[in-house]
C-alpha distance (Angstrom), angle and dihedral (degrees) to the residues before:
residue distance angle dihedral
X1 . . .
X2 3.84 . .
X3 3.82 89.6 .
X4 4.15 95.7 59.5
X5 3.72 91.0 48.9
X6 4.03 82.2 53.8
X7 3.60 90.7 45.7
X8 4.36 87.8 48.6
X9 3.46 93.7 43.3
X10 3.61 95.5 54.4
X11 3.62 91.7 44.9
X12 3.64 91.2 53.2
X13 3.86 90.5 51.4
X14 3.82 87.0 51.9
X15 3.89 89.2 49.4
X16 3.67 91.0 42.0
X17 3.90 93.9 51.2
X18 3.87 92.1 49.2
X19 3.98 92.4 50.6
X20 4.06 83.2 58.3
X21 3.83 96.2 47.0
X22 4.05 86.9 48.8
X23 4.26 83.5 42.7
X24 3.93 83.0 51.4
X25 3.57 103.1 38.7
X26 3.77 90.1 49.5
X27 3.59 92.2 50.6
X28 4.09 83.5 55.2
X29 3.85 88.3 60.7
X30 3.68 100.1 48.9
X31 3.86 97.4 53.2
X32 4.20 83.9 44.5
X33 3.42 92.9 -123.2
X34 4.16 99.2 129.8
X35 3.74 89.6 118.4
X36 3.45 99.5 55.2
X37 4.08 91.3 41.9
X38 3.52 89.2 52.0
X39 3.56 97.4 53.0
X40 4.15 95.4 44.1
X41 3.79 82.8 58.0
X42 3.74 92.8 58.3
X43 3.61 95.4 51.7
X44 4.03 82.7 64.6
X45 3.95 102.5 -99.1
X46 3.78 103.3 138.3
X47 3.87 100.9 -179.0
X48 3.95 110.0 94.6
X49 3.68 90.8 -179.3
X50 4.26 85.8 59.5
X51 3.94 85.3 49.1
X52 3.24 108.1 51.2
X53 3.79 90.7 47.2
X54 3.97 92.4 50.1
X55 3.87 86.0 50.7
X56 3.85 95.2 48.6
X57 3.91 83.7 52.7
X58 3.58 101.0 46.8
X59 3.87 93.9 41.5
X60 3.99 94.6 -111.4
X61 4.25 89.4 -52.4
X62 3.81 106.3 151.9
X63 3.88 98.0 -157.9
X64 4.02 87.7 46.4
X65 3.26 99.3 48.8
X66 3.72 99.1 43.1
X67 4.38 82.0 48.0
X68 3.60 78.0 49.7
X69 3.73 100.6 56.4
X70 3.91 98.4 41.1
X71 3.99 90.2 57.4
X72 3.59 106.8 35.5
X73 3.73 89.7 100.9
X74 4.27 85.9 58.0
X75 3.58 96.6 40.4
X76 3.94 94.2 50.5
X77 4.04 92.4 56.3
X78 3.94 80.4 44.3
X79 3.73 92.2 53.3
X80 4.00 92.8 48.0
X81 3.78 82.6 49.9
X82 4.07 95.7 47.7
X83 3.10 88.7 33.5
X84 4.36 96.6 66.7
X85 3.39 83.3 35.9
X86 3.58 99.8 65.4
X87 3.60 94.7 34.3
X88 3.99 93.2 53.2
X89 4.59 79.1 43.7
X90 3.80 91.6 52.6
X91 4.05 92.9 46.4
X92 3.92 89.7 52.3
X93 3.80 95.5 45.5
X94 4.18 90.3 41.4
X95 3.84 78.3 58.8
X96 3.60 99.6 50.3
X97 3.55 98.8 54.6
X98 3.55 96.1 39.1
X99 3.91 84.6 61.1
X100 3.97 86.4 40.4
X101 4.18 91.7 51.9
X102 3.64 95.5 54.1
X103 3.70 98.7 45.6
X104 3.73 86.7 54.0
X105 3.59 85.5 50.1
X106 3.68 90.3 52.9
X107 3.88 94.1 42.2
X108 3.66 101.9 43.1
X109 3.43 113.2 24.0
X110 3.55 104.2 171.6
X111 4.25 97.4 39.3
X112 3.82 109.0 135.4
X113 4.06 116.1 -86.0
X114 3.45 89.7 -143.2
X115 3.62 98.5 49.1
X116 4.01 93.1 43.7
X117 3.98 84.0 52.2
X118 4.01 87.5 53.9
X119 3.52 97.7 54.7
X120 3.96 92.2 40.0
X121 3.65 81.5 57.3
X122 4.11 93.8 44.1
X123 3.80 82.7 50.8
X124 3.68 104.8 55.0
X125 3.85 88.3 39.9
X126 3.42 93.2 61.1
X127 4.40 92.5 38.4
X128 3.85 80.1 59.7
X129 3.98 93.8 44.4
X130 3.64 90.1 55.1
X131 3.88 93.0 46.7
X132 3.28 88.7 55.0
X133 3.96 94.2 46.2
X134 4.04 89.2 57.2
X135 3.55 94.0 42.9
X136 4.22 89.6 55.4
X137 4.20 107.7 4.1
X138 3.62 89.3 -165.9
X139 3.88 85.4 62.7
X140 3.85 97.7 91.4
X141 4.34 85.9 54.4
X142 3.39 95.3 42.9
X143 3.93 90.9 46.3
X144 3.22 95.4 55.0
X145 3.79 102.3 50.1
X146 3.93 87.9 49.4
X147 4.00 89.8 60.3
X148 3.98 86.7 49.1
X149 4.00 80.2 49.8
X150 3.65 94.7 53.1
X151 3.57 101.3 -99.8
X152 3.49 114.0 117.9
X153 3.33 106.8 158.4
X154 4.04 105.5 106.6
X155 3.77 105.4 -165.2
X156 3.90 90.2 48.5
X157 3.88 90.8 49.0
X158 4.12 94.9 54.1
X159 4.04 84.8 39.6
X160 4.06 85.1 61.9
X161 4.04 97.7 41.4
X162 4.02 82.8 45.4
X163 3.46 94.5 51.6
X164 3.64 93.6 39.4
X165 4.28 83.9 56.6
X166 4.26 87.8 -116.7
X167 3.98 95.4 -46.7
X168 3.63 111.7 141.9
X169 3.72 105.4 -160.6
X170 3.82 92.6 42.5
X171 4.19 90.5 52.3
X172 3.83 85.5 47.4
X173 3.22 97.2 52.0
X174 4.00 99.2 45.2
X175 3.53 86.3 50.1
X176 4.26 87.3 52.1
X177 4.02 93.1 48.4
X178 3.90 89.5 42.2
X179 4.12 85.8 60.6
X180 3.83 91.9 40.6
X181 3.97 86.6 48.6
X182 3.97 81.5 52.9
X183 4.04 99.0 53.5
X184 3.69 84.8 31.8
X185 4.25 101.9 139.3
X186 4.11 103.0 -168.2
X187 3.91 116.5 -149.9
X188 3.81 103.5 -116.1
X189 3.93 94.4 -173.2
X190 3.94 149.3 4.2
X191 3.57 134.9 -148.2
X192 4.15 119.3 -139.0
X193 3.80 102.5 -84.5
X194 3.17 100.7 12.1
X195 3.80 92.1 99.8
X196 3.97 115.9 50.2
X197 3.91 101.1 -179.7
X198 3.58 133.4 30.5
X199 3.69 129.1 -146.3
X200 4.38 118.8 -165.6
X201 3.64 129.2 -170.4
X202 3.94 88.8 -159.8
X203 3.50 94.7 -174.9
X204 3.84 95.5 58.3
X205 4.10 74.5 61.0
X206 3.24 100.8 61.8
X207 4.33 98.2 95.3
X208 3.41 93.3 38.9
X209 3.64 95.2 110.5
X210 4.02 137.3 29.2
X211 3.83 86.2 -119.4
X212 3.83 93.1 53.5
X213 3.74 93.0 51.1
X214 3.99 94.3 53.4
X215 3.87 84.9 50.0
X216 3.45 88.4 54.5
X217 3.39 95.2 41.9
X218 3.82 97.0 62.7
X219 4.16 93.4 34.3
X220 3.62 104.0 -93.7
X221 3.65 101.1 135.1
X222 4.24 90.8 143.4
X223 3.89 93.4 65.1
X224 3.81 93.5 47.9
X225 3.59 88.9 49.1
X226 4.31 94.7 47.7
X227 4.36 78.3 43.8
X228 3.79 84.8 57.6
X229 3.53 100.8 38.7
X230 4.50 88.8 49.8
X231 3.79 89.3 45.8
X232 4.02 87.1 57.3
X233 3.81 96.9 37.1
X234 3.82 85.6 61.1
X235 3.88 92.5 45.1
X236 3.50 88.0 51.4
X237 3.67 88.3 51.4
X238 3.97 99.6 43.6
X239 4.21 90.5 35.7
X240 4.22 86.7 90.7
X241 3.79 94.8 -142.6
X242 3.66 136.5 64.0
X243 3.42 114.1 -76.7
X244 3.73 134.4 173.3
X245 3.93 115.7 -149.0
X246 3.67 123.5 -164.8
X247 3.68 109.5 -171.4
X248 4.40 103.4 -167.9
X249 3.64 115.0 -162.4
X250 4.00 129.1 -166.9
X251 3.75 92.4 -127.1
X252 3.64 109.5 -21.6
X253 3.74 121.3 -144.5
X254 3.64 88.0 -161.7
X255 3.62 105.8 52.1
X256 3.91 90.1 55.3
X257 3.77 83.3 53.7
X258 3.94 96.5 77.5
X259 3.84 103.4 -174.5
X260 3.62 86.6 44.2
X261 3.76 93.5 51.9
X262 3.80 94.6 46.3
X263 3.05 89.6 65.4
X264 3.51 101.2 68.9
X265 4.70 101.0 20.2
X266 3.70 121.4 95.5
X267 3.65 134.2 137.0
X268 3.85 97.9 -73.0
X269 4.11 93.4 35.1
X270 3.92 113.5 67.4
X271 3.83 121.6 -177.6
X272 3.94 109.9 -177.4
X273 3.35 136.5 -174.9
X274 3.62 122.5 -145.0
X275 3.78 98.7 -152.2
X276 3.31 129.1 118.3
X277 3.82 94.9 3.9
X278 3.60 93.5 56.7
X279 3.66 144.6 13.4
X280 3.99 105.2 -117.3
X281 3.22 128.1 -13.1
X282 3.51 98.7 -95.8
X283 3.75 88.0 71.3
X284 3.66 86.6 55.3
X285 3.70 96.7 55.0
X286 3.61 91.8 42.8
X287 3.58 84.7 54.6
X288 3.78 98.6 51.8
X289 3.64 95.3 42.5
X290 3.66 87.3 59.7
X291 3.67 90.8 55.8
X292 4.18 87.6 58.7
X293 3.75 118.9 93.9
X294 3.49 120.1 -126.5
X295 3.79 101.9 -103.9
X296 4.04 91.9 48.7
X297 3.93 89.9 55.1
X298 4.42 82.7 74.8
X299 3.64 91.0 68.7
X300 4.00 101.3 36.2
X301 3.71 117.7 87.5
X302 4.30 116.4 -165.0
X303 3.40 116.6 -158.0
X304 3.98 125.4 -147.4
X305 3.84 142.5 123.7
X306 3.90 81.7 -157.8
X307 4.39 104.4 118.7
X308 3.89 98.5 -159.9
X309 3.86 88.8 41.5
X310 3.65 89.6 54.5
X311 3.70 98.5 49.1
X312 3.81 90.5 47.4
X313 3.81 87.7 52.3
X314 3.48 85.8 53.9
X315 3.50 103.1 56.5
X316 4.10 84.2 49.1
X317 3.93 87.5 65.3
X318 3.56 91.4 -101.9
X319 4.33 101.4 166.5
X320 3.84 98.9 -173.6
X321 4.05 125.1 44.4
X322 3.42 116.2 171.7
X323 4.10 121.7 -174.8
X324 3.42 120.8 -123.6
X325 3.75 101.4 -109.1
X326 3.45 92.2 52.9
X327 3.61 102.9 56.5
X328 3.68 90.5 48.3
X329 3.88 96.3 57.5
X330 3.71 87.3 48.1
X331 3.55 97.1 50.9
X332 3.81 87.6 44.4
X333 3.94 87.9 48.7
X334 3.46 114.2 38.5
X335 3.89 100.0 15.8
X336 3.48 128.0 40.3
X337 4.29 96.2 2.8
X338 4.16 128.3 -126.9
X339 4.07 90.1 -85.3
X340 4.04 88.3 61.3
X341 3.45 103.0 39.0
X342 3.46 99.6 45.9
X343 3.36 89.3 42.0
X344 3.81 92.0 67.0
X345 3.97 88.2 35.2
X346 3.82 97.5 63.4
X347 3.73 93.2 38.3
C-alpha cells in the first residue's frame, strides 16, 4: 500500500512540475520573448524558471540575460556584501542628519518647514547623485547628454547605463526603444491588399498554440515550423492578392531539410534561416527591413509579439507591426477559417 502512494505521489510531482514549465513557458510567449528563450536553452541552461527571470531583468536582451545567468552566483555574494554595506551607510548618514535637524532646530527656530523640507530633499538628491557617480564616474557625462536628449528622468537614466554594465550607446539606446515601446500604435487588422509583403518572426510563434507547446516539449521544432509554413501557404492562397511571405527562422530545422523545404519555397514564398549570417532572427528581419525603401514599408506588415524587435523595427521605418497572436486569429478568422487551420494544427 505504502509503495502506490509513493508511486502517486511522484507522479503527481512529475505532473505538478510540467504544469509549471507550461505556466513558465507561457509566460515566455506573452512578454514575446520565445526567441531569446530558445536561444538561452541552446547555450545549455536547462532551468526555464532561471530564464524567464534573467529575461524579465534584462528587458528580453539575449546577451544580458545570458551575462546575467553565468554570474548570478557572483553577483548574489556581491549583493549580501553591498547589501551590509549600504545598510551599515544608511545608519551612519540617518545619524548625521538627525544630529544636523536638531541643531537647525536649535539654531533657527523659526526657519520655514517647508523650505527646511526642500533642502532636505536637495540634499539627499544630490547624496544619491554622488552614489551613483562612484558607482559609474562617467555617470555625471552621460547624464547630462541624456537631459540634452530629452530624458530627464535621472534614476531611469543610471538604471539603463547599469543595466547596460557602463556602456553608453547600449543605455541610450534602451532608454530610445523603451520610449518607442511607449508611443508604440500596434496594427489590430488588415484589409485584402492592403498589405503586399509579409515579414514573420516564426520563432516568436512557436507557443501560440497547445499543440505547438507539446511539440516543443518533446523536441519537434521541424513539424511546428512545416505547421507554420502550411498555415501561411494557405493564407497566401486565400489572401486574394499577391503577396510575398518571408517566414525567418532562428535556425530552422526545416530549411536544412531541402526536399522538405521545396515543398513549400518559390519566388513569392521565402523561408529563411537566420543562422550563420546572423544571430536570431530578429537580426535578420532587422536586416531586411533595412534593405526596404521608405514608400514599400506602407504595404509590408511584420509580425512579432517580440518588444525590443518591435522598437528596432521601428527605428527601420517599419509603419505596420502586428503581434503574433493577432495575426494568427485573423488568419484563422477571416482567411483560411477554424476547419483549415486546425486542421493543419492537430495534424
Amino acid at each position: 500500500m505504502s509503495e502506490i502512494i509513493s508511486i502517486n505521489q511522484e507522479e503527481f510531482k512529475k505532473i505538478k512540475c510540467e504544469k509549471c514549465i507550461l505556466r513558465i513557458q507561457a509566460k515566455i510567449e506573452s512578454l514575446g520573448y520565445q526567441n531569446q528563450y530558445q536561444a538561452i536553452k541552446s547555450e545549455g541552461f536547462e532551468d526555464d524558471k532561471k530564464i524567464l527571470k534573467a529575461l524579465k531583468k534584462n528587458k528580453g536582451d539575449l546577451n544580458l540575460a545570458l551575462q546575467f545567468i553565468k554570474e548570478a552566483p557572483q553577483k548574489k555574494i556581491k549583493k549580501q556584501k553591498d547589501s551590509q554595506n549600504q545598510s551599515d551607510l544608511m545608519e551612519t548618514e540617518s545619524k548625521k542628519c538627525n544630529k544636523k535637524c536638531k541643531a537647525d532646530k536649535k539654531q533657527k527656530p523659526n526657519v520655514d518647514k517647508e523650505q527646511k523640507k526642500n533642502e532636505r530633499a536637495l540634499e539627499r538628491k544630490q547624496q544619491k547623485l554622488q552614489k551613483m557617480i562612484e558607482e559609474f564616474p562617467q555617470f555625471k557625462d552621460f547624464n547630462q547628454k541624456m537631459i540634452q536628449e530629452g530624458f530627464e528622468d535621472v534614476k531611469k537614466n543610471f538604471r539603463a547605463l547599469k543595466k547596460n554594465e557602463g556602456d553608453e550607446q547600449k543605455a541610450f539606446s534602451h532608454l530610445k526603444h523603451k520610449l518607442i515601446l511607449q508611443n508604440l500604435q500596434l496594427c489590430k487588422t488588415f484589409s485584402k491588399g492592403e498589405i503586399q509583403k509579409l515579414y514573420l518572426d516564426c520563432n516568436n510563434c512557436f507557443f501560440l498554440e497547445s499543440n505547438f507547446l507539446k511539440l516543443a516539449k518533446n523536441g519537434n521544432y521541424k513539424k511546428i515550423e512545416q505547421n507554420i509554413a502550411t498555415l501561411l501557404n494557405l493564407f497566401q492562397s486565400c489572401y486574394g492578392s499577391q503577396i510575398e511571405i518571408v517566414l525567418v527562422f532562428d535556425n530552422s530545422k526545416l530549411v536544412k531539410d531541402e526536399k522538405a523545404c521545396a515543398g513549400f519555397a518559390s519566388q513569392d514564398f521565402k523561408l529563411i534561416s537566420a543562422r550563420p549570417q546572423f544571430y536570431i532572427a530578429d537580426d535578420a528581419i532587422v536586416h531586411f527591413a533595412s534593405q526596404e525603401s521608405l514608400e514599400n514599408q506602407n504595404g509590408i506588415l511584420y509580425v512579432t509579439s517580440d518588444r525590443l524587435l518591435q522598437a528596432r523595427l521601428v527605428e527601420q521605418n517599419a509603419k505596420k507591426i502586428m503581434t503574433s497572436k493577432c495575426f494568427f486569429n485573423i488568419m484563422k478568422e477571416d482567411f483560411i477559417g477554424s476547419k483549415s487551420y486546425l486542421a493543419v494544427i492537430e495534424n
